[in-house]
C-alpha positions in Angstrom: -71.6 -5.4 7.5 -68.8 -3.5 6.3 -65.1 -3.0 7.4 -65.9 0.3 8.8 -69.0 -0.7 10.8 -67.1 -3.6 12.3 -63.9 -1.2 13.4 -66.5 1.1 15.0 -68.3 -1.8 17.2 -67.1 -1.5 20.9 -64.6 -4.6 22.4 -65.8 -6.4 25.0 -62.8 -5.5 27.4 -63.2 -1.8 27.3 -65.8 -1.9 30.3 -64.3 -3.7 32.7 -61.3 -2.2 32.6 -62.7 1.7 32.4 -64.2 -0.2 36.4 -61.2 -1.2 37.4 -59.5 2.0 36.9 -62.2 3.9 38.9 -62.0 1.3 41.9 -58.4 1.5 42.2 -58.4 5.6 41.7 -61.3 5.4 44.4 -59.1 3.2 46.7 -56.1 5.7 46.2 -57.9 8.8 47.2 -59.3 7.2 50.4 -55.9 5.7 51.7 -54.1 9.3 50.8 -56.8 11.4 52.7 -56.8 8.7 55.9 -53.2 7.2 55.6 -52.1 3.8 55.4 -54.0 0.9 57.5 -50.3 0.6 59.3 -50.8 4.6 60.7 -54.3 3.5 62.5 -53.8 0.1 63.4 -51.7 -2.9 63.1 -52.4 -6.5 61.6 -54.7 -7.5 64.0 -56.8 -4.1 63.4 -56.2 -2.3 67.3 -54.2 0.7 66.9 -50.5 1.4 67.6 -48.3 3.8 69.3 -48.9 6.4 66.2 -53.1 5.6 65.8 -53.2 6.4 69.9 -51.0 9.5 69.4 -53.0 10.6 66.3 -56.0 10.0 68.0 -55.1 12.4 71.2 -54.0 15.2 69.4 -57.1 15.0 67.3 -59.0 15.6 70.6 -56.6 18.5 71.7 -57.6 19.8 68.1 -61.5 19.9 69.3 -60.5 21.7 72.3 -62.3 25.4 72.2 -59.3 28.1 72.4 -60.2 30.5 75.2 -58.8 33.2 77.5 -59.3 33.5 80.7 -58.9 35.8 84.1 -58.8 35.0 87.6 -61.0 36.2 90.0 -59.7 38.6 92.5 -60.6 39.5 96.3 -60.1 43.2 97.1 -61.9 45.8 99.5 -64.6 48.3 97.5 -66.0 51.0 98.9 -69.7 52.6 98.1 -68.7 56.2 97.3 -69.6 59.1 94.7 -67.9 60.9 92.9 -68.5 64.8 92.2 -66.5 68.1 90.8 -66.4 71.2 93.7 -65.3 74.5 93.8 -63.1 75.5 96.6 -65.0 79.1 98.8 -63.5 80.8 101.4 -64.7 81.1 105.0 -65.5 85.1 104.0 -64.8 86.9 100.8 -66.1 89.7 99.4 -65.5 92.8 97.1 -66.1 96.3 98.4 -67.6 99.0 96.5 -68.5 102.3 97.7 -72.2 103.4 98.3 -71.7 107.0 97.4 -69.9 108.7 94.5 -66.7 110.4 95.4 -63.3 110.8 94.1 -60.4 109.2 95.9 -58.3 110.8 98.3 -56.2 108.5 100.2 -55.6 104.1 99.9 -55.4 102.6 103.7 -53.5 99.3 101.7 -51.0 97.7 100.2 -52.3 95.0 97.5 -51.9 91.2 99.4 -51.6 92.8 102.1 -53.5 91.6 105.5 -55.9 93.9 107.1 -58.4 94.3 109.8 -61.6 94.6 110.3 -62.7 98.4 110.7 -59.5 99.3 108.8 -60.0 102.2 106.5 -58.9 101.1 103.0 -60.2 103.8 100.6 -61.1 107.2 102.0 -63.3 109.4 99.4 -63.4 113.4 99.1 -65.5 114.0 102.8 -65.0 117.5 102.8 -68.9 118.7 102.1 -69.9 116.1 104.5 -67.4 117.2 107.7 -68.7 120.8 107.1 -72.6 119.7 107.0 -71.7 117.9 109.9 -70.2 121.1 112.0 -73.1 122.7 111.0 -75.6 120.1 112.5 -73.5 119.8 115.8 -73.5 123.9 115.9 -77.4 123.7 115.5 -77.6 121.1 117.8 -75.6 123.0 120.4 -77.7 126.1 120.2 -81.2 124.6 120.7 -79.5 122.4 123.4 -78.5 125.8 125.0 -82.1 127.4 124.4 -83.8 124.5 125.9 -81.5 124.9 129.4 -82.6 128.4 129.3 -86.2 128.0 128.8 -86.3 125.3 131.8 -85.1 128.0 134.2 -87.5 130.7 132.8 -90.5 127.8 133.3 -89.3 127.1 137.0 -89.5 130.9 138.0 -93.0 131.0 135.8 -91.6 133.3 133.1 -92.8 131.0 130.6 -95.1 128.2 130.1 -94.2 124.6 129.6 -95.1 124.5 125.6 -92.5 126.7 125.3 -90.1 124.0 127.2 -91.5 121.1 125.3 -91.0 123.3 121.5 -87.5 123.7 122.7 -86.9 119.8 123.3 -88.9 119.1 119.9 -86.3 121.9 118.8 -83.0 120.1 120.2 -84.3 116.9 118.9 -84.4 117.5 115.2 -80.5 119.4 115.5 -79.4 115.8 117.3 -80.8 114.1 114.0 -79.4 116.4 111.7 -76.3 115.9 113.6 -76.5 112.4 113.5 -77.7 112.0 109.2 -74.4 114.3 108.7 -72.1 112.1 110.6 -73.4 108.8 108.8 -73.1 110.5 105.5 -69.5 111.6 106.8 -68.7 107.9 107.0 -70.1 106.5 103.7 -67.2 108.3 102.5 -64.8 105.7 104.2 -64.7 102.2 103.2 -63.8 99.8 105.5 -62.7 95.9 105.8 -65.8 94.6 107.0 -63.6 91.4 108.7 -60.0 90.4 109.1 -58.6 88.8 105.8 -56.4 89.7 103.1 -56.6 92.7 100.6 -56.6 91.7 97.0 -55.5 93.6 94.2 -56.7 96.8 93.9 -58.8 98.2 90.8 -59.0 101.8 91.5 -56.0 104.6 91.9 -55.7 107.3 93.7 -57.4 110.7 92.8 -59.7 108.2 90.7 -63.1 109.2 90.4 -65.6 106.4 91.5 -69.6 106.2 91.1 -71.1 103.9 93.9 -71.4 100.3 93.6 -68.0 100.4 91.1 -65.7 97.3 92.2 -62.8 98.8 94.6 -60.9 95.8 96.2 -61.8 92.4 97.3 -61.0 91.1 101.4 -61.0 87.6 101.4 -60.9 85.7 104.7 -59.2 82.0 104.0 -58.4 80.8 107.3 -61.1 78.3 107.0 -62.2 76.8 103.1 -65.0 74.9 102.0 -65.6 72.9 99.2 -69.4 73.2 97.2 -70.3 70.5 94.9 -73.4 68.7 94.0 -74.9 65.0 94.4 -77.2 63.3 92.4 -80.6 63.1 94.5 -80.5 59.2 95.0 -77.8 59.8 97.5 -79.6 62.0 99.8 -81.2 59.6 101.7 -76.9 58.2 102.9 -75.9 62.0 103.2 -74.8 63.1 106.6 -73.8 65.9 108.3 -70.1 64.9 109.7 -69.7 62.7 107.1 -65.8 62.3 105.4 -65.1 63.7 102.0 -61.6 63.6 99.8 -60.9 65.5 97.7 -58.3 66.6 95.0 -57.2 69.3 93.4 -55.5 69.6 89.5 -53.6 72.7 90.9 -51.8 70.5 93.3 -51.5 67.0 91.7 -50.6 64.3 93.9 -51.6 65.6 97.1 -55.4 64.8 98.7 -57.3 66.7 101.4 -59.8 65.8 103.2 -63.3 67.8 104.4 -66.7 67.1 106.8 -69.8 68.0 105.2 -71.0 71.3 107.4 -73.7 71.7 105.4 -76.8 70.5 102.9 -79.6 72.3 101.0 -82.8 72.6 101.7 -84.2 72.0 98.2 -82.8 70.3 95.4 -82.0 71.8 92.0 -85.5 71.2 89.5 -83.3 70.8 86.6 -80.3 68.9 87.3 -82.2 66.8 90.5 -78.6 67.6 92.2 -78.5 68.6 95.7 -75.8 71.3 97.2 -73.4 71.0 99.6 -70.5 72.2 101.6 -68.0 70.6 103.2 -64.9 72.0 105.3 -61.4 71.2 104.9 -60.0 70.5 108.5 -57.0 72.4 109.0 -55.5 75.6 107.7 -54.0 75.9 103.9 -52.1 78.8 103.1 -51.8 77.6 99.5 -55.7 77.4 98.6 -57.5 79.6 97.1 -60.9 80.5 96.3 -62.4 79.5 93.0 -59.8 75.9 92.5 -61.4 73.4 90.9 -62.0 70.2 92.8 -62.5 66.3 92.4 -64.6 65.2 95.2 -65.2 61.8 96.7 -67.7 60.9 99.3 -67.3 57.2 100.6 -70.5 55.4 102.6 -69.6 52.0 102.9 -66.9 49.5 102.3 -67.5 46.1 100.8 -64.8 43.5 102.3 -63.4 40.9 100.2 -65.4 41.8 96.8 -65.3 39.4 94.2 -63.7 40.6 91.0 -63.4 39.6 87.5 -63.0 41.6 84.5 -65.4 43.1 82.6 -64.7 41.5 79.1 -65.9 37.9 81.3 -69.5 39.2 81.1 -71.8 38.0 78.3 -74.8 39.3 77.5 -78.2 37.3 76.7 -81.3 37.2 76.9 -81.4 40.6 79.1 -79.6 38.6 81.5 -75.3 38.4 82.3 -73.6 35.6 82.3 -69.6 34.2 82.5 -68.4 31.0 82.3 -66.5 29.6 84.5 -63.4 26.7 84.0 -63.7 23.8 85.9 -61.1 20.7 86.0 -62.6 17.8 84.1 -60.7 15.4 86.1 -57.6 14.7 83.8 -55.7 17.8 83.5 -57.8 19.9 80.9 -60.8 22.1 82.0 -64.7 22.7 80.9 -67.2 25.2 80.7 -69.9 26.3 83.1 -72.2 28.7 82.6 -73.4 30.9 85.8 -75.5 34.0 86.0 -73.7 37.2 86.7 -74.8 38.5 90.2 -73.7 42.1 89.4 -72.8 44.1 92.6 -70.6 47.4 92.4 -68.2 48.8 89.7 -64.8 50.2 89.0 -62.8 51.0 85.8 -62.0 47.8 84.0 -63.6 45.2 86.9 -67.0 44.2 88.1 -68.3 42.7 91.3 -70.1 39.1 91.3 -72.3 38.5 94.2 -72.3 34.8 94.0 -70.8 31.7 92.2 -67.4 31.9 91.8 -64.6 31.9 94.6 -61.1 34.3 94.9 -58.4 32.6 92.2 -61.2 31.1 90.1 -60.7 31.4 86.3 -63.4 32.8 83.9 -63.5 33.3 80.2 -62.6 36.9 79.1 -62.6 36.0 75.1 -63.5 33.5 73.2 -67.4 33.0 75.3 -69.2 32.8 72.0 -68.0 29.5 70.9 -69.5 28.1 74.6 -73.0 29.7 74.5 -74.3 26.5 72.9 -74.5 24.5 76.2 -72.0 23.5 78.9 -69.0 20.8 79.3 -67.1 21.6 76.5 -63.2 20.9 76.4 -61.0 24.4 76.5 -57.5 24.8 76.1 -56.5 28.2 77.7 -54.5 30.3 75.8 -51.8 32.6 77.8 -51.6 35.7 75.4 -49.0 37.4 77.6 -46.7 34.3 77.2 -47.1 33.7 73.6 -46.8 37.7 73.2 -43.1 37.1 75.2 -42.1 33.6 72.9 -43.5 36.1 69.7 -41.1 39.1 70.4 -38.0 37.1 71.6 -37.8 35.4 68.0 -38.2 38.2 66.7 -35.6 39.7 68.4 -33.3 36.6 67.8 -34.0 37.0 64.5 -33.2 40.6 64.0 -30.1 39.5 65.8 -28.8 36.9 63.8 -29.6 39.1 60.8 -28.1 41.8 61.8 -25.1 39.5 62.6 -24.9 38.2 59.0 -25.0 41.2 57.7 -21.8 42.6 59.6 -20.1 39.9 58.3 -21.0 40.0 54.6 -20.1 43.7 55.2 -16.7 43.2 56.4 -13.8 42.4 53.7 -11.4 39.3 54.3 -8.2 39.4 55.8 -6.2 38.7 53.0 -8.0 41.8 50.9 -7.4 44.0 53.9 -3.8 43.5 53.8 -3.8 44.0 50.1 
């Protein structure tokens, strides 16, 4: 063997020294990643004041971080909710029947009128003289037929020519009659007592028939027309209460009896009409205001509450989970079915399993879906939101203190 060879042969205590090395590094990374045997337990192995502590915040650690709502007891009501127009009692716009050109206005524009009152008055003058005319007919073969019945009862004449004179006299009263309604289609008048609106037409205007004139509306009484889905015909009354609203007059609500419900519904919609009238008189309405209406048909006393982020959806079935005291201070999870009953913005109604001031998760549910018992630690976002911004506000504070300070010069610069 040469001197080379012999320098390249391994020592004998190379091996168990590369083992030693890796036991004691093995050793070291087990006692920094657990801590000393002193932190867990003392001599006799059972584990101190700092094992126990270590130990119970371990198991607050495991605890599933949740928020949670209380369940609330209030009154709900079974209503609907529908958009109305507001209609007067009468209203309508009158337009004349013949063509004529305006001679005289009976009105003043808002102004109330009565019925019969002659509020536009059209050129009659061709009409009053046709109607002299008939009425001097008339009077003629009324005088011819009072002649002829004396000439019959002295047998000057026969009674055909009596009953040609009364055939005569007849046809004049007619004539008479067609001139005097043609005489009046030259008037229009307020078919009821209301209020005139404003006018559309001056005078000396020339006007063809059926051309809008002015519009009479009668409000002493106003309804309200809106539409309900057809699955609440079958709890539709007449009588029954309605409230309503209107955006023209925020804050204020009125309230109507329905007076009145369709015969048919609408094909294509499935909505059904109906009218209801506002009790009382209300100078300020007007026809055509939009309206929010709401129809109440029962009340549910003492409904049971929770909001809507508590529901969890699975298996085409709801469910919340409820927290229950696990007998030393903390809480668990229980799973219940959701026993959905009515709705409102931001709250649902549960039918059964849970009681008023109950707690239910609103966030954190999917962590719990696994099965039921686990430990929860309830997180109060509202608090922690308060604790967040008040240290930040302290801080801003002391910053902004610090930097007044560093901004203002010393004294003894000053006086210089």
């Amino acid at each position: 063997m040469t001197l080379n060879e012999k320098n390249m042969k391994p020592k004998s205590w190379v091996k168990p020294v590369a083992v030693l090395a890796l036991v004691l590094l093995a050793g070291g990374a087990y006692f920094w990643q657990n801590g000393a045997p002193s932190a867990l337990g003392g001599a006799n192995g059972k584990p101190d004041a700092h094992g126990g502590a270590a130990q119970k915040n371990k198991g607050a650690a495991s605890a599933i971080a949740v928020e949670a709502g209380r369940v609330e007891a209030l009154d709900l009501s079974v209503d609907a909710q529908a958009v109305g127009t507001l209609r007067a009692r009468q209203s309508v716009t009158l337009k004349p029947e013949v063509s004529g050109r305006i001679t005289k206005l009976g009105f003043v524009d808002g102004q109330r009128v009565r019925q019969g009152q002659v509020l536009v008055q059209l050129d009659d003058s061709l009409q009053a003289a046709q109607l002299q005319q008939a009425e001097a007919q008339a009077s003629i073969a009324r005088t011819n037929l009072a002649r002829n019945r004396e000439l019959l009862a002295q047998s000057f004449v026969s009674a055909s020519v009596v009953d040609q004179a009364l055939a005569t006299l007849q046809v004049a009263e007619a004539q008479v009659a067609l001139s005097r309604a043609q005489l009046g289609r030259m008037q229009v008048r307020a078919p009821f007592d209301g209020v005139a609106g404003i006018r559309a037409v001056n005078l000396g205007d020339y006007v063809k028939d059926g051309s809008d004139l002015i519009a009479v509306e009668d409000a002493s009484t106003m309804w309200v027309d809106f539409r309900l889905p057809e699955r609440f015909v079958p709890q539709l009354k007449l009588g029954q209460a309605v409230s309503l609203s209107l955006d023209a007059l925020p804050g204020r609500t009125f309230t109507a009896l329905v007076e009145a419900v369709d015969t048919t519904l609408e094909a294509n919609g499935r909505s059904l009409l109906v009218r209801a009238k506002l009790a009382g008189a209300h100078a300020e309405l007007r026809s055509g205001l939009f309206a929010r209406v709401r129809v109440e048909f029962s009340k549910h006393q003492n409904a049971l509450l929770v909001p809507e982020e508590a529901l969890v959806p699975q298996g085409g079935k709801q469910y919340i989970i409820k927290l229950v005291t696990d007998g030393a201070g903390g809480f668990k999870a229980q799973r219940i079915e959701a026993k959905l009953g009515l709705r409102m913005p931001g709250k649902v109604e549960l039918l059964e399993g849970v009681q008023a001031g109950d707690r239910v998760v609103t966030a954190g549910q999917s962590k719990l879906l696994k099965g039921e018992g686990q430990a929860l630690t309830v997180v109060d976002v509202d608090k922690q939101g308060k604790a967040r911004g008040a240290s930040q506000a302290s801080a801003a504070s002391a910053a902004a203190a610090s930097g007044s300070a560093a901004a203002k010069p010393p004294a003894s610069a000053a006086s210089k």
